[in-house]
C-alpha positions in Angstrom: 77.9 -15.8 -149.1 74.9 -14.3 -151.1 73.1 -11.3 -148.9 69.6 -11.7 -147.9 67.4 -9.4 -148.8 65.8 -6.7 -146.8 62.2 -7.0 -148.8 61.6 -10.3 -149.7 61.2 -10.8 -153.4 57.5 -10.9 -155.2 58.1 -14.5 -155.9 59.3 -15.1 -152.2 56.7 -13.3 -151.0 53.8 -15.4 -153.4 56.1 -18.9 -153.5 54.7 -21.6 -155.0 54.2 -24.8 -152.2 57.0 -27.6 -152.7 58.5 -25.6 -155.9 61.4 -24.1 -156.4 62.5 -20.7 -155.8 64.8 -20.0 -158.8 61.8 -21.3 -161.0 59.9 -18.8 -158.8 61.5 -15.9 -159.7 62.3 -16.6 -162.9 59.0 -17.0 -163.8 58.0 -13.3 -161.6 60.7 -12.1 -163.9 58.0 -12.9 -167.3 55.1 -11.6 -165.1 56.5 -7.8 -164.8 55.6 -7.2 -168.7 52.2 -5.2 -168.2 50.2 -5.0 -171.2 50.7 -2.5 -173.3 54.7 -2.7 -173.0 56.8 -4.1 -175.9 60.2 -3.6 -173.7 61.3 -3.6 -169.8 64.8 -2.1 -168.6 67.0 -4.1 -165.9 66.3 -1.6 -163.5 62.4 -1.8 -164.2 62.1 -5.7 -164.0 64.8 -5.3 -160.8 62.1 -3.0 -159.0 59.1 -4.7 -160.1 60.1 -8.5 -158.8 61.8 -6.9 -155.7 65.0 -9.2 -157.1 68.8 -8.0 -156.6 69.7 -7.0 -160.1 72.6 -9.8 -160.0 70.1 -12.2 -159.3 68.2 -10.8 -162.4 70.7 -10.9 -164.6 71.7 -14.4 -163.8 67.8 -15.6 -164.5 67.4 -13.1 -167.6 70.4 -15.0 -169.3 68.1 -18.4 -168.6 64.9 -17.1 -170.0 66.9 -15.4 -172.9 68.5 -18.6 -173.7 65.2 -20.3 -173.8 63.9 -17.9 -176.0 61.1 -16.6 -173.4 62.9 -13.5 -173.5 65.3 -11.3 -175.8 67.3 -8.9 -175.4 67.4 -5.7 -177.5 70.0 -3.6 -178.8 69.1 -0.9 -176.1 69.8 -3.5 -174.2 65.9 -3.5 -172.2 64.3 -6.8 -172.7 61.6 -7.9 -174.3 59.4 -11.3 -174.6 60.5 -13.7 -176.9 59.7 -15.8 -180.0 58.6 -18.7 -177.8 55.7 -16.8 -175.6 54.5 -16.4 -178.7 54.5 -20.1 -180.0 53.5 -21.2 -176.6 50.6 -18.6 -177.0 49.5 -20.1 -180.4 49.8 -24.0 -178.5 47.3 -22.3 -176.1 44.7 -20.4 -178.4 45.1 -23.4 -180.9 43.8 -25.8 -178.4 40.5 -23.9 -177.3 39.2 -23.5 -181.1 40.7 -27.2 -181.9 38.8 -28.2 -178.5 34.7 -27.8 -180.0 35.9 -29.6 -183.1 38.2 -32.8 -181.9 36.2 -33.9 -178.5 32.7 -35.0 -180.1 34.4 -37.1 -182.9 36.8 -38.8 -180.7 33.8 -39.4 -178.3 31.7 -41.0 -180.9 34.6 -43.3 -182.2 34.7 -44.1 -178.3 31.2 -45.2 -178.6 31.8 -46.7 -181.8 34.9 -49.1 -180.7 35.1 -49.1 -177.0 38.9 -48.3 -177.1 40.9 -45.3 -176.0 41.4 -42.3 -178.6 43.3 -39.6 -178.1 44.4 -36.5 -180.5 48.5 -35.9 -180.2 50.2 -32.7 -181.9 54.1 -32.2 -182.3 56.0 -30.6 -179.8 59.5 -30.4 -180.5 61.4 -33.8 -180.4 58.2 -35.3 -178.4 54.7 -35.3 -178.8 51.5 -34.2 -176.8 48.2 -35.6 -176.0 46.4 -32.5 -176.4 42.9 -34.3 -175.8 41.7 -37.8 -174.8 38.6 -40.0 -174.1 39.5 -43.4 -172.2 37.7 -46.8 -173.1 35.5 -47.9 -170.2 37.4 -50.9 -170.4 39.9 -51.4 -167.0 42.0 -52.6 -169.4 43.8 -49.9 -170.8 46.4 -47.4 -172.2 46.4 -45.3 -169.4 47.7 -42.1 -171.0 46.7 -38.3 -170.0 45.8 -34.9 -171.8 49.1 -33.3 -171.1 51.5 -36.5 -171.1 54.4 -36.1 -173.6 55.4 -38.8 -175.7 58.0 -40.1 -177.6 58.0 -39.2 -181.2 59.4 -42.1 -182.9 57.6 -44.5 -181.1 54.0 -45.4 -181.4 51.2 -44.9 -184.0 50.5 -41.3 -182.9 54.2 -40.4 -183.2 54.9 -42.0 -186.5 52.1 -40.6 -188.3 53.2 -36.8 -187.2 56.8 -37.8 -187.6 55.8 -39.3 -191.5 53.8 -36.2 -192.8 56.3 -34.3 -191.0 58.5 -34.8 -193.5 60.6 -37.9 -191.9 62.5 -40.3 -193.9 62.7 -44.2 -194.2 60.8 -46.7 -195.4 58.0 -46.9 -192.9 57.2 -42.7 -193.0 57.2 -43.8 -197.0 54.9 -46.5 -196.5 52.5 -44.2 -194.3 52.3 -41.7 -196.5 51.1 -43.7 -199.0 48.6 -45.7 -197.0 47.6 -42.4 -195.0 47.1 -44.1 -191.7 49.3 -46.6 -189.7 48.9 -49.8 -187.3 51.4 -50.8 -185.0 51.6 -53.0 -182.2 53.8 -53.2 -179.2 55.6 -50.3 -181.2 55.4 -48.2 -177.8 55.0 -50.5 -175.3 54.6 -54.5 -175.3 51.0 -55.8 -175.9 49.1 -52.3 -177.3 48.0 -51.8 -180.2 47.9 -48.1 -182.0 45.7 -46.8 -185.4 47.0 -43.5 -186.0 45.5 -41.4 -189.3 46.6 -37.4 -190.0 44.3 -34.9 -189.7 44.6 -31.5 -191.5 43.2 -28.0 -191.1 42.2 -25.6 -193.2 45.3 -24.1 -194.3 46.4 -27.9 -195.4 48.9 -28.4 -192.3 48.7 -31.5 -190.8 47.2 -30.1 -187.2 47.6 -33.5 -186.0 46.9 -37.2 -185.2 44.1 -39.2 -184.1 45.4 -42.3 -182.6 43.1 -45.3 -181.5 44.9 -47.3 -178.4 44.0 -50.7 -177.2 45.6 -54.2 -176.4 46.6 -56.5 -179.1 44.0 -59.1 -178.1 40.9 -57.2 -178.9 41.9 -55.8 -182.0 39.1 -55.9 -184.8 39.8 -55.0 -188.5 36.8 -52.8 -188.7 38.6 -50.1 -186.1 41.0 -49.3 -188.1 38.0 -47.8 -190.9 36.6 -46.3 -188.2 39.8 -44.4 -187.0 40.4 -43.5 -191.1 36.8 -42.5 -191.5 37.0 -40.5 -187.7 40.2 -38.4 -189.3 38.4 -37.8 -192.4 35.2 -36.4 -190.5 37.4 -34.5 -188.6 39.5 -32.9 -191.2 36.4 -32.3 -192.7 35.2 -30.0 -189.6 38.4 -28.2 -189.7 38.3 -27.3 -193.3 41.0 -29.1 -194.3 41.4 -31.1 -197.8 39.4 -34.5 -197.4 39.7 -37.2 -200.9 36.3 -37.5 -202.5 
């Protein structure tokens, strides 16, 4: 039977309402690094958090294999590669954040549909930012939903300048935009076209949403032209 502490731990002592504990303390585990320090000892992290240094261990090993942490031949730890592509998610989004929201606003105005701006993230895909049609009839998705990446307009267009294979990431690439219907789900129409930053990586899609019965063959040169603009404020490499 595991022994209860005498001092209650820092996450214990700060505990999230209706979360969970291990997460808790895991995550108190990743807030001990004080800036400044490139590498924290067991017996540092185990005083800082207040944690049995069993209990440590045991969540160290979680966060190592996650890559939030790693462990160094001294054997202190230190943060790993992923708080440092999580970081560049985060700064990304602010400086991406002044350029994407005022062109997918004005294609808003423009067609009255939902747009939203995805980016990869692993196997799945984020809507990092997103304006909703007025309409009640809608896609109802949310900045901070994850998608599925092989599925949907958004998803196919990272997933074909991504480097995918097969003949419909072939026959994207050489339209450089995409329209699907009921690809996702039954009755909605997507327009999906890549946008690229200045370094000439695709920073992601802009995807046009809306049901299949108010589709108009105009939106999807306003979802091309949108991209372009967009690119275009980004820096990235636009065709004459």
């Amino acid at each position: 039977m595991p022994r209860k502490a005498a001092v209650a731990s820092v996450a214990d002592q700060h505990a999230a309402p209706g979360g969970a504990a291990a997460v808790d303390r895991a995550l108190s585990l990743l807030c001990a690094f004080r800036s400044g320090e490139d590498a924290l000892t067991l017996a540092e992290l185990s005083e800082r958090t207040q944690l049995y240094k069993s209990t440590a261990l045991r969540l160290l090993a979680s966060l190592e294999h996650a890559r939030l942490l790693q462990r160094m031949p001294d054997g202190r730890y230190a943060l790993g590669a992923e708080v440092a592509r999580l970081n560049g998610i985060y700064a990304a989004s602010f400086s991406l954040e002044a350029q994407v929201m005022p062109v997918m606003r004005e294609l808003v105005a423009t067609t009255q549909e939902s747009a939203a701006f995805h980016v990869r993230q692993g196997d799945q895909r984020l809507c990092l930012y997103r304006v909703d049609s007025p309409h009640l009839l809608r896609d109802h998705i949310r900045a901070g939903d994850l998608l599925p990446l092989d599925r949907g307009a958004g998803g196919r267009v990272l997933m074909a300048f991504g480097g995918a294979e097969g003949r419909i990431y072939d026959e994207i690439r050489q339209r450089g935009f995409v329209v699907l219907s009921s690809d996702r789900v039954p009755g909605l129409t997507g327009i999906s076209a890549p946008v690229w930053n200045a370094a000439g990586e695709l920073a992601g899609a802009l995807t046009l949403t809306l049901p299949e019965q108010r589709m108009k063959p105009e939106f999807t040169d306003a979802v091309r032209e949108a991209a372009r603009r967009l690119t275009q404020r980004l820096g990235g490499p636009v065709s004459p």
